[in-house]
N, C-alpha and C positions, 0 to 999 in steps of 0.2 A: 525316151521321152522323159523329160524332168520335169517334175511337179514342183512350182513352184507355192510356199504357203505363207499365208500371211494373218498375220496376229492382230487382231482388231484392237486399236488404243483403249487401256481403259482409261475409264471417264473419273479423275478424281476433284472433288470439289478447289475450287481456286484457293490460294494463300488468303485471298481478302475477307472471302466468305466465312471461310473458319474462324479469323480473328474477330469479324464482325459478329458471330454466334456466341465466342468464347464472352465478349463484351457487356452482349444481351445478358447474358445469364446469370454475372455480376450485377446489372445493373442496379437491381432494388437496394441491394446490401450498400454497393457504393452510392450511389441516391439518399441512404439514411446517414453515410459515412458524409459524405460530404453539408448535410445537410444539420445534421446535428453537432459534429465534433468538427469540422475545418473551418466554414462559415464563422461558427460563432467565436473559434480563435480569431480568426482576420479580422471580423468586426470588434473584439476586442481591442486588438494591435490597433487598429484604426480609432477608437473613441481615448484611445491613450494619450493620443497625439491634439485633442482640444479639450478646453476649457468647459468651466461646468455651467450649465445654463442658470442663472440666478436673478432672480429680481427684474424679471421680465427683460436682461439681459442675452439675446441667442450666444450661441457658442461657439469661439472661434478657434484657431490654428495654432495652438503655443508650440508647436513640436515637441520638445523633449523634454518641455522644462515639467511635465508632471513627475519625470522620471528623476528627474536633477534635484526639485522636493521630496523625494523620500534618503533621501541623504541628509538631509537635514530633520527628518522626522523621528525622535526618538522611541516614539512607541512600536513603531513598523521597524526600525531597528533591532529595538527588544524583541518584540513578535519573530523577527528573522532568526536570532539566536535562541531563543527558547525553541523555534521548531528544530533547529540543526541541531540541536541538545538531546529536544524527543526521538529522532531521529536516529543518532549515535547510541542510544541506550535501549529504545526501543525495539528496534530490528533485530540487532543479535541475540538479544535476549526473547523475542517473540518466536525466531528461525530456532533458537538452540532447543528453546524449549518444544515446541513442537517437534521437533526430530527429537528428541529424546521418547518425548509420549508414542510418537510413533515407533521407535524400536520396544517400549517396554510391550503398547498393544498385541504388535507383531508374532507374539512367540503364543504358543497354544499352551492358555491356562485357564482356571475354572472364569467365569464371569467375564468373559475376553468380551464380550459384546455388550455386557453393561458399563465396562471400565469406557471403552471406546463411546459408548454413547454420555456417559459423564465429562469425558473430553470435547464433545462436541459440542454441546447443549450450550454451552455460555457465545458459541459463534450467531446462535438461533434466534436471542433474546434481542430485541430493538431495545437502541442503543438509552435511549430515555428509562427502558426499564432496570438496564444494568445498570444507571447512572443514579437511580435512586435509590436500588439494591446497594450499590457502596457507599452512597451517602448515609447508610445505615452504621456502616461501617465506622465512617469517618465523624462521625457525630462527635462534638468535643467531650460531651460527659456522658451520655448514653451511650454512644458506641458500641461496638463491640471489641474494636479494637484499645482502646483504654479499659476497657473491662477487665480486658487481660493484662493489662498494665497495672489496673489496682492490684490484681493478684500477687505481685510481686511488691509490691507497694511505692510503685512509679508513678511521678505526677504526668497527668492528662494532657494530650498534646493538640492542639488544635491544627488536625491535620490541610485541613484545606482554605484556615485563616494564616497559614504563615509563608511570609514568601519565600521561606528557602525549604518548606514541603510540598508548597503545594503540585508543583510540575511533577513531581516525581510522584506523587501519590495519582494523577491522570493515566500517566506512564504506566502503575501500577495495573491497573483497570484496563492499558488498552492491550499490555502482554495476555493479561487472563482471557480476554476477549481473543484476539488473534488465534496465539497459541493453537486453541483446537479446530480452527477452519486449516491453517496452512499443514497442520498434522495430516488430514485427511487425504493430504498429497502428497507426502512422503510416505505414509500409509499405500497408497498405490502403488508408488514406486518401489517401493520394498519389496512387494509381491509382484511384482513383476521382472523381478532377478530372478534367475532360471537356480531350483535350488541344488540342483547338482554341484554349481560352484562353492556353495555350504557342505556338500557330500566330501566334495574333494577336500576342501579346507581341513574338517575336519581328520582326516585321511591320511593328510600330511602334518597334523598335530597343530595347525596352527591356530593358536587364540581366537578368542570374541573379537578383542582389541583390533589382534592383528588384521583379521578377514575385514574386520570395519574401515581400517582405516587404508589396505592396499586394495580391497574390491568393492563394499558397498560405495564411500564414500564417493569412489570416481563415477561409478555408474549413476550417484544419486547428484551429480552436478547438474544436468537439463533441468531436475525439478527444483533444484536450490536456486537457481538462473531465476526461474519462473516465482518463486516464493519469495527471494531479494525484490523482484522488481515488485511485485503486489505490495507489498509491506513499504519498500520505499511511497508507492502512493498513496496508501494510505497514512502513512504518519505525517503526509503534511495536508490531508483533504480534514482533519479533523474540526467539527465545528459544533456538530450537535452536543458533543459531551464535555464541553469548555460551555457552551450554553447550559448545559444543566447541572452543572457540580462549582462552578467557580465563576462565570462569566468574564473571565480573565483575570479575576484580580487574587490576591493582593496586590494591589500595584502595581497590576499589570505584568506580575508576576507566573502567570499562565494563559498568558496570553499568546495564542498558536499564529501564523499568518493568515489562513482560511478564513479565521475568526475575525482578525482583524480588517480582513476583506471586506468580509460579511457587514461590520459593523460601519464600516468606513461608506458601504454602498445604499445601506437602509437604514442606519441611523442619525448620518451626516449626509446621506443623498449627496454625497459628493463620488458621484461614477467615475468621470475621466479618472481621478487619483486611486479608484479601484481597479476599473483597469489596468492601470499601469503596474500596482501590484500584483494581478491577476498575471501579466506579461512574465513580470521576474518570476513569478511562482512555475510557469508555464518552462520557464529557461532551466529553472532549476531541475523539473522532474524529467524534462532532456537530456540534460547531462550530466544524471545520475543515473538512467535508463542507457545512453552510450558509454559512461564509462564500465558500466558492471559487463555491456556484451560484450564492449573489447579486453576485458579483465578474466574473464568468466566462460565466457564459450568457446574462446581457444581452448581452455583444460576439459569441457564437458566431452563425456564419451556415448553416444548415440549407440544405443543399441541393435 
């Protein structure tokens, strides 16, 4: 006599229902995602495209042409090249120096925790209080920095009246700012290499230099990835500290694109032509953000 047995199906929830759950549980964060950052691009992209309401005039459909007048605009011009200036000078040197503070931090010596928190302090301060701490600085005759110039018996330079200081002296203010925020993540990531691989380095005689430059360095690509792309958006979101140390000028000589947004939208109430810079600005932090993954995350090594 054979017994035959049989296995009761188990009961596993449908394809549909699970993705339906997975959706749910997204939903608030996408709800804000959609509702604060996509929307307001579209509706940007969208008001780029008419004319600006004026003189009890409604507003109509020009399509492109607000985009075809910033070609002819020489200030939004300038503003585009000063910020690809800020940009160019400001990153590498915000990124370098930060990983440098972070390797000096890194190593166990007396006051490691006060050095570390001196490096960090200037990332804490709101950005109007830094902006009036270096205008201390930059004063043409008081200063401190031509104080140090009499010293030596150098004449006085008027840091933030001259157009060919002034950009660079923002620049200056926004490296000592950055600097200790982006440190505190190559800080992370430093201690987070397993230090055996320092056991061995050292083991087989090989240099600071060397271990830096054939193991830290590759393992610290994820967080360089992550600290390029911060820093690129920050160097062109700049508005408050062109507000408060220059307001653009000389001549429009530090005058950033943000700014120039800014100024273009509540000073001239002219939106549509802010939009449309709003757009290019939008194009640009895209394909600066795609060119560094495809440049950059093929060499990063995931631990």
């Amino acid at each position: 006599m054979s017994m035959i047995l049989t296995v009761a199906p188990v009961r596993r929830p449908r394809l549909w229902s699970m993705q339906l759950y997975g959706y749910l549980l997204i939903l608030p964060a996408l709800s804000f995602l959609l509702l604060f950052t996509h929307y307001p691009a579209v509706a940007t992209v969208w008001e780029s495209l008419f004319s600006a309401a004026r003189n009890g005039r409604p507003a109509h459909f020009v399509g492109l042409d607000n985009y075809l007048a910033l070609l002819d605009d020489d200030i939004f011009i300038q503003s585009l090249l000063n910020n690809l200036l800020y940009a160019l000078i400001t990153i590498p040197l915000a990124v370098t120096l930060a990983l440098l503070m972070a390797l000096a931090v890194n190593r166990h010596m007396r006051a490691n925790a006060l050095v570390r928190t001196a490096f960090f302090i200037p990332s804490l301060l709101p950005m109007i209080a830094i902006a009036n701490l270096w205008l201390f600085f930059y004063t043409p005759q008081l200063g401190l920095l031509n104080k140090l110039l009499a010293l030596f018996s150098l004449p006085a330079i008027n840091w933030l009246g001259e157009p060919g200081s002034a950009l660079y002296c923002l620049m200056a203010v926004s490296v000592w700012r950055e600097a200790g925020f982006f440190m505190i993540f190559y800080l992370a990531a430093l201690q987070q290499i397993d230090p055996r691989l320092s056991e061995a380095a050292q083991i087989e005689g090989a240099s600071r230099r060397y271990f830096f430059r054939r193991v830290q360095w590759p393992l610290l690509m994820p967080t360089t990835l992550f600290v390029l792309i911060n820093a690129s958006m920050n160097a062109f979101r700049i508005v408050d500290q062109v507000i408060a140390m220059t307001n653009g000028g000389p001549n429009n000589s530090s005058s950033l694109l943000l700014f120039y947004i800014y100024r273009t939208a509540f000073s001239f109430w002219d939106m549509p032509a802010a939009a449309a810079m709003t757009v290019v600005l939008l194009v640009i932090l895209a394909a600066i953000a795609l060119l560094k993954f495809n440049l950059l995350d093929k060499r990063a090594h995931y631990q």
